[in-house]
N, C-alpha and C positions, 0 to 999 in steps of 0.2 A: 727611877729613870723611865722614861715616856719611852723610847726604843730609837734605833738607830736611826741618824738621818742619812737620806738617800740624796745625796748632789743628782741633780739631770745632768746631763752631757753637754745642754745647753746651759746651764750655771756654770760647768770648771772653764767651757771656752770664752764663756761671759769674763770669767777670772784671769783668762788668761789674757785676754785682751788688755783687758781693765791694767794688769801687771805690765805688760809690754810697754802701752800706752804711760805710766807714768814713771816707768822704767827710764826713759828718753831720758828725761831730765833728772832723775833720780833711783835706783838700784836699791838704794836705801830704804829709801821712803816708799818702795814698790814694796819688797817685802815687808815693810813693816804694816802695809794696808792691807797682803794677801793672808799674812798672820792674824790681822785681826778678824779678818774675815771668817776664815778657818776655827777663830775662837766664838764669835759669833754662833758659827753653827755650834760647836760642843754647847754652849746656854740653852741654845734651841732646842737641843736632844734632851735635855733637864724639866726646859719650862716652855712646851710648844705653844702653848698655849699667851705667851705672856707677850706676846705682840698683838696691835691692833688690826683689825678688820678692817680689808683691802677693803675702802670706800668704793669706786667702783664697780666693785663685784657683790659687798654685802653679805657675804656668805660668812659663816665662824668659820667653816675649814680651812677658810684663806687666809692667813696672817700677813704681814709683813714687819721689819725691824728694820732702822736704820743704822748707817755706818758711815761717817760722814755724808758725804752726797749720794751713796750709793742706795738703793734701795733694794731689801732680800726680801723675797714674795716668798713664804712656802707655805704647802697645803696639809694639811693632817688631817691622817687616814683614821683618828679615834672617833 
């Protein structure tokens, strides 16, 4: 294991938003996208490495992975 992921503060409110927002119309389908999210990260803590470089930025420590339309940016400290 690569070591523990750290959410920012601005990712769980990013989360919560994101949840609220599809909450509207669905409860269901909110959790079941904040679940996957959340599993998302656990792969992340495994394989930090195994998402592509944030084009933009160009840097290795930047990764990002997708989740449907959503896209997770995070940065590794190795």
């Amino acid at each position: 294991m690569a070591g523990p992921l750290n959410w920012t503060s601005e990712a769980l409110d990013d989360i919560d938003a994101i949840a609220e927002f599809i909450a509207r119309d669905s409860p269901r389908h909110a959790r079941r996208i904040i679940e996957a999210l959340f599993e998302l990260g656990d792969v992340i803590e495994v394989h930090p490495f195994a998402g592509r470089v944030v084009p933009e930025v160009g840097r290795t420590s930047l990764r990002e992975r997708f989740l449907y339309s959503y896209r997770v940016i995070l940065r590794n400290s190795c």
